[in-house]
HTML snippet that shows the backbone in 3Dmol.js (N, CA, C, O; Angstrom):
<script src="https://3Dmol.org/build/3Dmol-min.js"></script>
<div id="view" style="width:600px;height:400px;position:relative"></div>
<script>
const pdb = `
ATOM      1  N   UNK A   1    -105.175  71.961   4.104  1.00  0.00           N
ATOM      2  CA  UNK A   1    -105.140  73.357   3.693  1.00  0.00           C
ATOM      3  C   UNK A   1    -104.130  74.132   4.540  1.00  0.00           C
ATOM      4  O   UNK A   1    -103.260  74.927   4.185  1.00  0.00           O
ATOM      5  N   UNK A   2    -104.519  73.635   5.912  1.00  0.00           N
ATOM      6  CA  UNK A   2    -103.226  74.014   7.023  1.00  0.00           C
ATOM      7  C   UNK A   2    -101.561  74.037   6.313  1.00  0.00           C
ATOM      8  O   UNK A   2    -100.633  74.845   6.271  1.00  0.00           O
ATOM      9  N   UNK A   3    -101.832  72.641   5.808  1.00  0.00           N
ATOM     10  CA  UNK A   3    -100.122  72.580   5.290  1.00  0.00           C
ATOM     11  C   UNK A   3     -99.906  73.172   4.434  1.00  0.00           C
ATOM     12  O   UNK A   3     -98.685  73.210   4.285  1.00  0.00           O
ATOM     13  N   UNK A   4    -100.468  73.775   3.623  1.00  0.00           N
ATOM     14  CA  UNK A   4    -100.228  74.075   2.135  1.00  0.00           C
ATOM     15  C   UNK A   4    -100.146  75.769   2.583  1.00  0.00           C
ATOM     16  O   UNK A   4     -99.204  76.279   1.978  1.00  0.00           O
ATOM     17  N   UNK A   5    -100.673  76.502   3.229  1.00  0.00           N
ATOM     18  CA  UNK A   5    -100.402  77.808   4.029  1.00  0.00           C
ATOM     19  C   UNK A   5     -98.938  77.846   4.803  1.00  0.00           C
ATOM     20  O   UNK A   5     -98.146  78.757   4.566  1.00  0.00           O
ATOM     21  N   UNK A   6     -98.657  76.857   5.686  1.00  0.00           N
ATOM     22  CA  UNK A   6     -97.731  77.004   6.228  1.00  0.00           C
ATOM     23  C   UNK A   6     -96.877  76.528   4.942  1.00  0.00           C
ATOM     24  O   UNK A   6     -96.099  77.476   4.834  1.00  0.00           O
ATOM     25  N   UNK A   7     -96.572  75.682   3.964  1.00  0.00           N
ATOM     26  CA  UNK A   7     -95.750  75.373   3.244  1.00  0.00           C
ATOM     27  C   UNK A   7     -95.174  76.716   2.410  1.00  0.00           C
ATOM     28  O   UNK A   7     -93.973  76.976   2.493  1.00  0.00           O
ATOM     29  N   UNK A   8     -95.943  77.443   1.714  1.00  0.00           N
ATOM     30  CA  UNK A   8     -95.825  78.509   0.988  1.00  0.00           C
ATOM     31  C   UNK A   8     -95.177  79.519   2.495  1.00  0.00           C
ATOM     32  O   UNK A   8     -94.082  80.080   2.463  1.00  0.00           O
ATOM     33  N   UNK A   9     -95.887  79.555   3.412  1.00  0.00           N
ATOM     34  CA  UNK A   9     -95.185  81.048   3.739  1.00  0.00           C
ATOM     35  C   UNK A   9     -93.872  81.303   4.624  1.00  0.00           C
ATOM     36  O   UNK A   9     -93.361  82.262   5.201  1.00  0.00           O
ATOM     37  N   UNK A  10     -93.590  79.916   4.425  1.00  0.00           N
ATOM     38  CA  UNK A  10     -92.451  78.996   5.288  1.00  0.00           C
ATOM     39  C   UNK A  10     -91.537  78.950   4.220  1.00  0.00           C
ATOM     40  O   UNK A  10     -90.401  78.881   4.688  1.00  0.00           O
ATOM     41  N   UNK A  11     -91.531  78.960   2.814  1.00  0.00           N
ATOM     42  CA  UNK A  11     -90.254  78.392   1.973  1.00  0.00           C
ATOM     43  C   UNK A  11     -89.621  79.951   1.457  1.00  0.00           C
ATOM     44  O   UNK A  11     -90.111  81.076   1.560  1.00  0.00           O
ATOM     45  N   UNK A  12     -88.306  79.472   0.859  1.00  0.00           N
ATOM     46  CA  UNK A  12     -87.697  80.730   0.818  1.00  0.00           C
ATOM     47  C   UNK A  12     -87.947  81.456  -0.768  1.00  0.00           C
ATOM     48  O   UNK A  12     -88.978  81.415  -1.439  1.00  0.00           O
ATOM     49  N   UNK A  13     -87.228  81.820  -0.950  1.00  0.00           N
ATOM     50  CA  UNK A  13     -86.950  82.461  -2.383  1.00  0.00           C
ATOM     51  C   UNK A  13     -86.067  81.451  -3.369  1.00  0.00           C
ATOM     52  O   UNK A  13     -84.961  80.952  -3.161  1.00  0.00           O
ATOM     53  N   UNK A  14     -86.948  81.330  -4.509  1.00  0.00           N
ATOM     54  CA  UNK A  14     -86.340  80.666  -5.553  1.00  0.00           C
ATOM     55  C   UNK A  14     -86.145  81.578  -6.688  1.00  0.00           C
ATOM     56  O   UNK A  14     -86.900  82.523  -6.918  1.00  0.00           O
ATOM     57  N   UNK A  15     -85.289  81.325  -7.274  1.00  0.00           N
ATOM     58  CA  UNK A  15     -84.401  82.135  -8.438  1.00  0.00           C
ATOM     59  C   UNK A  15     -85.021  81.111  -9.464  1.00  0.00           C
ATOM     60  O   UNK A  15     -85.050  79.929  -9.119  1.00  0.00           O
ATOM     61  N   UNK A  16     -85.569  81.506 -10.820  1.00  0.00           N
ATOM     62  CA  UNK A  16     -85.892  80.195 -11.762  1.00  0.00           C
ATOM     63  C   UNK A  16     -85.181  81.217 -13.129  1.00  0.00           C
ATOM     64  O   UNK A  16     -84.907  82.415 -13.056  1.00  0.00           O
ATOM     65  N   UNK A  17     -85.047  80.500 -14.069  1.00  0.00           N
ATOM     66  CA  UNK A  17     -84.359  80.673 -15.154  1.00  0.00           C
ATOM     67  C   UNK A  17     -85.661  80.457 -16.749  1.00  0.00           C
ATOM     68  O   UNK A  17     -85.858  79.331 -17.205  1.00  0.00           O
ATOM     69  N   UNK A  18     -86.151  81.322 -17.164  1.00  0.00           N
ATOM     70  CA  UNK A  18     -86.737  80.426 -18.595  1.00  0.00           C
ATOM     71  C   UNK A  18     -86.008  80.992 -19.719  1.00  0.00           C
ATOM     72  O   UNK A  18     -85.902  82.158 -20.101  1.00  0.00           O
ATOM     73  N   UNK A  19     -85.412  79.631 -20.271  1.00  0.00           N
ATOM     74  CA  UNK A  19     -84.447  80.214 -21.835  1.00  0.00           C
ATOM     75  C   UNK A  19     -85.721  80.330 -22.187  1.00  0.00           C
ATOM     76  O   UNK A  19     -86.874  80.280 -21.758  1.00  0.00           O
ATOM     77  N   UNK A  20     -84.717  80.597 -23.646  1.00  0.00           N
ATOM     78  CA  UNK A  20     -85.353  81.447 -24.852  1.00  0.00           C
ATOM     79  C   UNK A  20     -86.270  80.836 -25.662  1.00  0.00           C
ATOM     80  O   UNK A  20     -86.986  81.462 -26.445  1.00  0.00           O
ATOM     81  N   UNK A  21     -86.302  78.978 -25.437  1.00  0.00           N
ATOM     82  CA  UNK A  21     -87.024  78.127 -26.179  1.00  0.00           C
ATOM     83  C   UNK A  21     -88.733  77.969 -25.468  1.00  0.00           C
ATOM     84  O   UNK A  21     -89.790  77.744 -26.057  1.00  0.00           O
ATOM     85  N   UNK A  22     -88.474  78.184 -24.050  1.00  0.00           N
ATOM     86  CA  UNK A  22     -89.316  78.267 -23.151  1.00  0.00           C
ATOM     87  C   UNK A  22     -90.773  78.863 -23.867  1.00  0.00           C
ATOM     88  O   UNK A  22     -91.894  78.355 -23.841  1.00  0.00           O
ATOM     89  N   UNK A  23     -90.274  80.231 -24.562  1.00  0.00           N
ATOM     90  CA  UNK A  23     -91.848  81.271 -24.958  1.00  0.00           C
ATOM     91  C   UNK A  23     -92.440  80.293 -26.263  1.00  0.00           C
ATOM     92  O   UNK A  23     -93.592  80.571 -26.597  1.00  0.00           O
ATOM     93  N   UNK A  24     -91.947  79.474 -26.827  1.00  0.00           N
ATOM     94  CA  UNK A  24     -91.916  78.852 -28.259  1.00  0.00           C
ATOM     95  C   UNK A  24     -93.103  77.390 -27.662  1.00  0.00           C
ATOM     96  O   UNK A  24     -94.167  76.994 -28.138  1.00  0.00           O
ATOM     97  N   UNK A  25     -92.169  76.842 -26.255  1.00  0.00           N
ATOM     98  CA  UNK A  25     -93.129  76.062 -26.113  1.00  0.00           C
ATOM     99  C   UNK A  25     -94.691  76.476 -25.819  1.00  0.00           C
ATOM    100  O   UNK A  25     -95.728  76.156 -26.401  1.00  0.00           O
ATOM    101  N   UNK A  26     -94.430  77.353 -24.631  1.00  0.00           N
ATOM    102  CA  UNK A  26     -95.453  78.077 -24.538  1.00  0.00           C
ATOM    103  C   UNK A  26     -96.899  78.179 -25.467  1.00  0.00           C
ATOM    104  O   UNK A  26     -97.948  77.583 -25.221  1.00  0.00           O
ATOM    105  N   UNK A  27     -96.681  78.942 -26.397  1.00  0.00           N
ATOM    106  CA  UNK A  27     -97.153  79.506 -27.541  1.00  0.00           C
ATOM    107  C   UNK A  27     -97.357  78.424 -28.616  1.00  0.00           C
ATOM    108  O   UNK A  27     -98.094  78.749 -29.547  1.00  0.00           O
ATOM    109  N   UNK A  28     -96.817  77.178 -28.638  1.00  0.00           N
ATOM    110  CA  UNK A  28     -97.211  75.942 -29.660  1.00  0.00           C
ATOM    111  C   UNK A  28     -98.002  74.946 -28.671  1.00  0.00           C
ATOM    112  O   UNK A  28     -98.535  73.947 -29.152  1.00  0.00           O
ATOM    113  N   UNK A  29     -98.076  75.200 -27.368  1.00  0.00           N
ATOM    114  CA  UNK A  29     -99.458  74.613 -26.067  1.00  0.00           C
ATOM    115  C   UNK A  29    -100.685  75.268 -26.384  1.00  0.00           C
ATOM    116  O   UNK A  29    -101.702  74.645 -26.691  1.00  0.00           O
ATOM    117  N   UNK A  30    -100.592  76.832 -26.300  1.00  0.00           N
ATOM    118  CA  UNK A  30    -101.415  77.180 -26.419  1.00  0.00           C
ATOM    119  C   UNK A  30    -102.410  77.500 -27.762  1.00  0.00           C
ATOM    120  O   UNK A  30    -103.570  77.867 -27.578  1.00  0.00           O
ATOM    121  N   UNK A  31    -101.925  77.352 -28.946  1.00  0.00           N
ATOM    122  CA  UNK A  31    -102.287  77.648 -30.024  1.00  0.00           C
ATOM    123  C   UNK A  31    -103.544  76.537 -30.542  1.00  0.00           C
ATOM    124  O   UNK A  31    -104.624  76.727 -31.100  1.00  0.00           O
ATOM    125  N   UNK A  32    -102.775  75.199 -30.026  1.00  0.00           N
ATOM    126  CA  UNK A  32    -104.302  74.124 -30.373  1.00  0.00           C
ATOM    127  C   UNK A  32    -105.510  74.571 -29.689  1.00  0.00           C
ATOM    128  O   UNK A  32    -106.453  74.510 -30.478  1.00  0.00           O
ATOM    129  N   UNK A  33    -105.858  74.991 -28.552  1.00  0.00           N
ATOM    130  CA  UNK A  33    -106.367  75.410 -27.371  1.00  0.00           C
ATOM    131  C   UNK A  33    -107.225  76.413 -27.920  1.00  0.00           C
ATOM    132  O   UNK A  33    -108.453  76.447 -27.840  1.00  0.00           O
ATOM    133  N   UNK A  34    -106.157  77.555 -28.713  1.00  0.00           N
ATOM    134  CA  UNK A  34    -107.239  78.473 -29.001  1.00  0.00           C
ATOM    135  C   UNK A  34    -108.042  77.673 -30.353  1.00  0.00           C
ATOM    136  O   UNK A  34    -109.270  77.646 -30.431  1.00  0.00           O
ATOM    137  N   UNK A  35    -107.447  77.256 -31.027  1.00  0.00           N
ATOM    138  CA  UNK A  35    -108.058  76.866 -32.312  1.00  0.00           C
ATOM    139  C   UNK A  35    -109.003  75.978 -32.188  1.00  0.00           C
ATOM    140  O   UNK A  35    -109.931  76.127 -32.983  1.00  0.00           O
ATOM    141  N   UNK A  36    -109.128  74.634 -31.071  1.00  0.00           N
ATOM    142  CA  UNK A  36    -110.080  74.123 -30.760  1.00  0.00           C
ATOM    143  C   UNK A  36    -111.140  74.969 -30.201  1.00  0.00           C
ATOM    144  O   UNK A  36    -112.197  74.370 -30.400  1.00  0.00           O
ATOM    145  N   UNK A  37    -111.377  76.168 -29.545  1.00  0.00           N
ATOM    146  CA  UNK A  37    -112.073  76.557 -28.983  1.00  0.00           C
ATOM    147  C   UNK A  37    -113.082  77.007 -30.072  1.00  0.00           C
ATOM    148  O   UNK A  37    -114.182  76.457 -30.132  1.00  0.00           O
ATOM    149  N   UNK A  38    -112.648  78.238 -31.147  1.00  0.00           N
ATOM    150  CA  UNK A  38    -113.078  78.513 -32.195  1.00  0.00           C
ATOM    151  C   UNK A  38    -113.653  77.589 -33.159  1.00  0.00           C
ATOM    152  O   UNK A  38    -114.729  77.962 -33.627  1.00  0.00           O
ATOM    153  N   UNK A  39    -113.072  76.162 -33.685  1.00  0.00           N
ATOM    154  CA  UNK A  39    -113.607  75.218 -33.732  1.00  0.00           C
ATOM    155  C   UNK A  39    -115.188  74.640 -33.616  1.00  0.00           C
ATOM    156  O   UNK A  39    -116.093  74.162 -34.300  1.00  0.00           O
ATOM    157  N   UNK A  40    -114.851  75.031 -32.269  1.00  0.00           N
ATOM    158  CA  UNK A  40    -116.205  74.661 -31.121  1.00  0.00           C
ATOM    159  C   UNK A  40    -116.812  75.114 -31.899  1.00  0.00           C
ATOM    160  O   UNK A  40    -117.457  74.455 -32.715  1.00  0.00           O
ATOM    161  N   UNK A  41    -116.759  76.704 -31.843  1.00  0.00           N
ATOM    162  CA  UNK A  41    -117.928  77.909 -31.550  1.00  0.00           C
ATOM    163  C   UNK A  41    -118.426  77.665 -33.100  1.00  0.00           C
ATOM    164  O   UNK A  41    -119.653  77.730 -33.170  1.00  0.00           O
ATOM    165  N   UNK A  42    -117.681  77.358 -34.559  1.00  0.00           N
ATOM    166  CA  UNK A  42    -118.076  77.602 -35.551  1.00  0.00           C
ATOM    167  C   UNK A  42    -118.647  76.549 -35.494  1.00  0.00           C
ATOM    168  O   UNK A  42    -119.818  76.657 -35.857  1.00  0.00           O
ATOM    169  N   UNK A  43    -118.138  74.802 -34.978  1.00  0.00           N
ATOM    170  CA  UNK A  43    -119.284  73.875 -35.237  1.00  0.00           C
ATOM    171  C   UNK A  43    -120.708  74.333 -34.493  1.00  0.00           C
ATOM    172  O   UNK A  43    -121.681  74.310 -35.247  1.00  0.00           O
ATOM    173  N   UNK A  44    -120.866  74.591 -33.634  1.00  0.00           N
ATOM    174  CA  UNK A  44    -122.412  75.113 -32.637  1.00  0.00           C
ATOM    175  C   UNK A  44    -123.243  76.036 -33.594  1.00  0.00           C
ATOM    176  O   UNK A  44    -124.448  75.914 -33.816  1.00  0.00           O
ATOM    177  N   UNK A  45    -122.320  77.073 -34.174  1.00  0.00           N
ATOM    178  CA  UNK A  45    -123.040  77.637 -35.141  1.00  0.00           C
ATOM    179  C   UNK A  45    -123.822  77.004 -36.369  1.00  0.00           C
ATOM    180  O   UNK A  45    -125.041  76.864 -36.472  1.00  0.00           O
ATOM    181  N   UNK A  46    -122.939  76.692 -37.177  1.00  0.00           N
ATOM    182  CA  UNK A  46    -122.945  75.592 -37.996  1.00  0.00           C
ATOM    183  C   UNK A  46    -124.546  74.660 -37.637  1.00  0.00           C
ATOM    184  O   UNK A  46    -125.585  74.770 -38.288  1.00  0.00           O
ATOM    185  N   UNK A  47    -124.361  73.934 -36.646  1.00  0.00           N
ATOM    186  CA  UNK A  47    -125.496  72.978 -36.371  1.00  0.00           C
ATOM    187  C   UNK A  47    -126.695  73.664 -36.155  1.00  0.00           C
ATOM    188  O   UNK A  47    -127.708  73.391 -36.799  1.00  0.00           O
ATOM    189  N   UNK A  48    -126.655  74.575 -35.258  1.00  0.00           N
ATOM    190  CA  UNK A  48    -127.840  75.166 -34.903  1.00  0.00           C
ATOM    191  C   UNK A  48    -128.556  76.551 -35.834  1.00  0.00           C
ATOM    192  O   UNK A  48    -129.723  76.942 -35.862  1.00  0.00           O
ATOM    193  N   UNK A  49    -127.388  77.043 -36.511  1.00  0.00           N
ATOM    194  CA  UNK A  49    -127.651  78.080 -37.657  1.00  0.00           C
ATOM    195  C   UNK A  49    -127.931  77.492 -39.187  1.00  0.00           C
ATOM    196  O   UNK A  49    -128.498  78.139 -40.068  1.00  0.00           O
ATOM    197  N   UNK A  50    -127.432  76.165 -39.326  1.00  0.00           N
ATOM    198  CA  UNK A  50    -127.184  75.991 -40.886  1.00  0.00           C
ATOM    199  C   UNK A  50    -128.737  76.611 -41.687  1.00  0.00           C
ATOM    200  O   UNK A  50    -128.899  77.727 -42.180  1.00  0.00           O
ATOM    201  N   UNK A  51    -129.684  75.537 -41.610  1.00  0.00           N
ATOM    202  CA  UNK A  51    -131.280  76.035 -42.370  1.00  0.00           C
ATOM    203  C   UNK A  51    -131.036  77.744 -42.484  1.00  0.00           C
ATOM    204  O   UNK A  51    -130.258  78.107 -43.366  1.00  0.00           O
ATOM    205  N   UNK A  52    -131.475  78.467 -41.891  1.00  0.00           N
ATOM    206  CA  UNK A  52    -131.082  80.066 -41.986  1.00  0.00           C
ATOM    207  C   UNK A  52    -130.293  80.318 -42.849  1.00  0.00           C
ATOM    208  O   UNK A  52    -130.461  80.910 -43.915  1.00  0.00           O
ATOM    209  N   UNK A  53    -128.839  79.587 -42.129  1.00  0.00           N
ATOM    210  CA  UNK A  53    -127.475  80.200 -43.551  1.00  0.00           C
ATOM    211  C   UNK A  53    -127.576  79.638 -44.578  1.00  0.00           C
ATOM    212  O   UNK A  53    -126.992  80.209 -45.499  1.00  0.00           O
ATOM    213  N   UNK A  54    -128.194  78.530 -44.888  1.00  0.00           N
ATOM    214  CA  UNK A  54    -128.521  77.475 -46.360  1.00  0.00           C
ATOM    215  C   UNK A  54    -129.235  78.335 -46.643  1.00  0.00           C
ATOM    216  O   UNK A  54    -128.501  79.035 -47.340  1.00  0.00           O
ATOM    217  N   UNK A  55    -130.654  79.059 -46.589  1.00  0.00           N
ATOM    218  CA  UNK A  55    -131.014  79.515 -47.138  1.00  0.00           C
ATOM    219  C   UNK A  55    -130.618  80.795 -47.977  1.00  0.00           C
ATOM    220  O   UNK A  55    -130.673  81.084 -49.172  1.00  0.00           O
ATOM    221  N   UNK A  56    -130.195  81.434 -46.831  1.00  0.00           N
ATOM    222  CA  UNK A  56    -129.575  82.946 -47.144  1.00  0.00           C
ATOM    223  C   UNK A  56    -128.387  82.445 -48.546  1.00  0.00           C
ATOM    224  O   UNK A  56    -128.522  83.029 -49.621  1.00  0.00           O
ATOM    225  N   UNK A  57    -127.629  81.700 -48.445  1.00  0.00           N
ATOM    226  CA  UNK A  57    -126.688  81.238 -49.404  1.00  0.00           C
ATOM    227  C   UNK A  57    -127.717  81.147 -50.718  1.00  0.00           C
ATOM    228  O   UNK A  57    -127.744  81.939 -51.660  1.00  0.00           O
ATOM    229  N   UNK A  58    -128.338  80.272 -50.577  1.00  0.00           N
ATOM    230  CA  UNK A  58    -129.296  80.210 -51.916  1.00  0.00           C
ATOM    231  C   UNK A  58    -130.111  81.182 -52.547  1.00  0.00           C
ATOM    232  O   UNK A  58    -130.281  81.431 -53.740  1.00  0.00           O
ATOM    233  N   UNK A  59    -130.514  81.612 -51.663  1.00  0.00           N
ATOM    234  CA  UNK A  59    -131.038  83.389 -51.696  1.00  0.00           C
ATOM    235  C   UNK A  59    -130.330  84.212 -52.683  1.00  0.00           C
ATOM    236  O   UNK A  59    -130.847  84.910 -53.555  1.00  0.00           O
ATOM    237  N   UNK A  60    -128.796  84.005 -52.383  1.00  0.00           N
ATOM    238  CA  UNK A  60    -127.937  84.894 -52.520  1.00  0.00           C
ATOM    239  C   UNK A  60    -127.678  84.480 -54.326  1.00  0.00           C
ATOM    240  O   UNK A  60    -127.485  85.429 -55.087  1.00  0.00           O
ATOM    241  N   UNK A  61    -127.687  83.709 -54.632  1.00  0.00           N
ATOM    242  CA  UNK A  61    -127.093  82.895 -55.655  1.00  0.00           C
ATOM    243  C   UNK A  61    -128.118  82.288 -56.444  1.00  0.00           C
ATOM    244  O   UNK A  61    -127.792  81.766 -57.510  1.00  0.00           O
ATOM    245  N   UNK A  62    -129.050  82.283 -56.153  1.00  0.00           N
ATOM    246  CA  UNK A  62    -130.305  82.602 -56.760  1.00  0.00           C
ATOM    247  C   UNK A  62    -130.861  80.973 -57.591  1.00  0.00           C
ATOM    248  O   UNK A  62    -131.381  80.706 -58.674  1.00  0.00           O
ATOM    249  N   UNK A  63    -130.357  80.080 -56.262  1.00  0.00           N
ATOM    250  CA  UNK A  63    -130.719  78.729 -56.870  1.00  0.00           C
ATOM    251  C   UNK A  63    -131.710  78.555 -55.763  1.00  0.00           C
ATOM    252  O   UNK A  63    -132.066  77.378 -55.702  1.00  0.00           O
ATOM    253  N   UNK A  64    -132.254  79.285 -54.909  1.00  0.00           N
ATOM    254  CA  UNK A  64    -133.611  78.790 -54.730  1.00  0.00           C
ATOM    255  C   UNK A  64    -134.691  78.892 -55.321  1.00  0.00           C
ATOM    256  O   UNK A  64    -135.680  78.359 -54.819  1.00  0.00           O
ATOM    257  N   UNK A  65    -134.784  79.540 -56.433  1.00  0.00           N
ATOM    258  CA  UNK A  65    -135.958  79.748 -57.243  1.00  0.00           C
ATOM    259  C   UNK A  65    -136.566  78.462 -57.662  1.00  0.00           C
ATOM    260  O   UNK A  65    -135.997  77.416 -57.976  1.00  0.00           O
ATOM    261  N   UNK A  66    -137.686  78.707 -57.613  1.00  0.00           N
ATOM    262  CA  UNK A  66    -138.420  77.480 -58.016  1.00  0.00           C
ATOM    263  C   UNK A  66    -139.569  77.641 -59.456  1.00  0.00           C
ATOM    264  O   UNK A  66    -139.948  78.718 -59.917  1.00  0.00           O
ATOM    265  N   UNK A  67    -139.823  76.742 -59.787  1.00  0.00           N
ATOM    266  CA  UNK A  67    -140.551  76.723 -61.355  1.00  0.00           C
ATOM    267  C   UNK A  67    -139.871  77.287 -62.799  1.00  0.00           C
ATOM    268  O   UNK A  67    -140.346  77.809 -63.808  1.00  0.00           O
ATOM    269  N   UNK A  68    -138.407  76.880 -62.334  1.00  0.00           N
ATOM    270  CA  UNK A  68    -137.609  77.155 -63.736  1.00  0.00           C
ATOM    271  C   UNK A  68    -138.140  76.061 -64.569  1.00  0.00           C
ATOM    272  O   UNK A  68    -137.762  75.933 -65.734  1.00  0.00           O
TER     273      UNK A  68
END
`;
const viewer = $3Dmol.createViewer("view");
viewer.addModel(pdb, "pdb");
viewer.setStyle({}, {cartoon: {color: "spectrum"}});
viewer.zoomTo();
viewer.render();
</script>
């Protein structure tokens, strides 16, 4: 941890450059990332909500009736 303190407050100034392709990569890293996340959240729903939302769907549409 020692070194890594003295390393940083010991080195000088770096100049860095990001072209223009740089924000593109960026932004096509991060995009699976978000979409898996959401993913997630709708499968969790999904599993643990479906019975409720199956019903409400059928409810809605009026094929749960019974003794047609």
């Amino acid at each position: 941890m020692l070194c890594l303190i003295l390393f940083v407050a010991l080195s000088n100034n770096v100049f860095g450059y990001i072209d223009p392709g740089t924000g593109a990569t960026i932004i096509g890293s991060i995009w699976p990332v978000i979409v898996a996340f959401f993913s997630a959240v709708f499968a969790f729903i999904v599993k643990y909500f479906w019975k409720p939302i199956k019903e409400f769907v059928l409810r809605i549409f009026n094929f749960g009736k019974k003794g047609k």
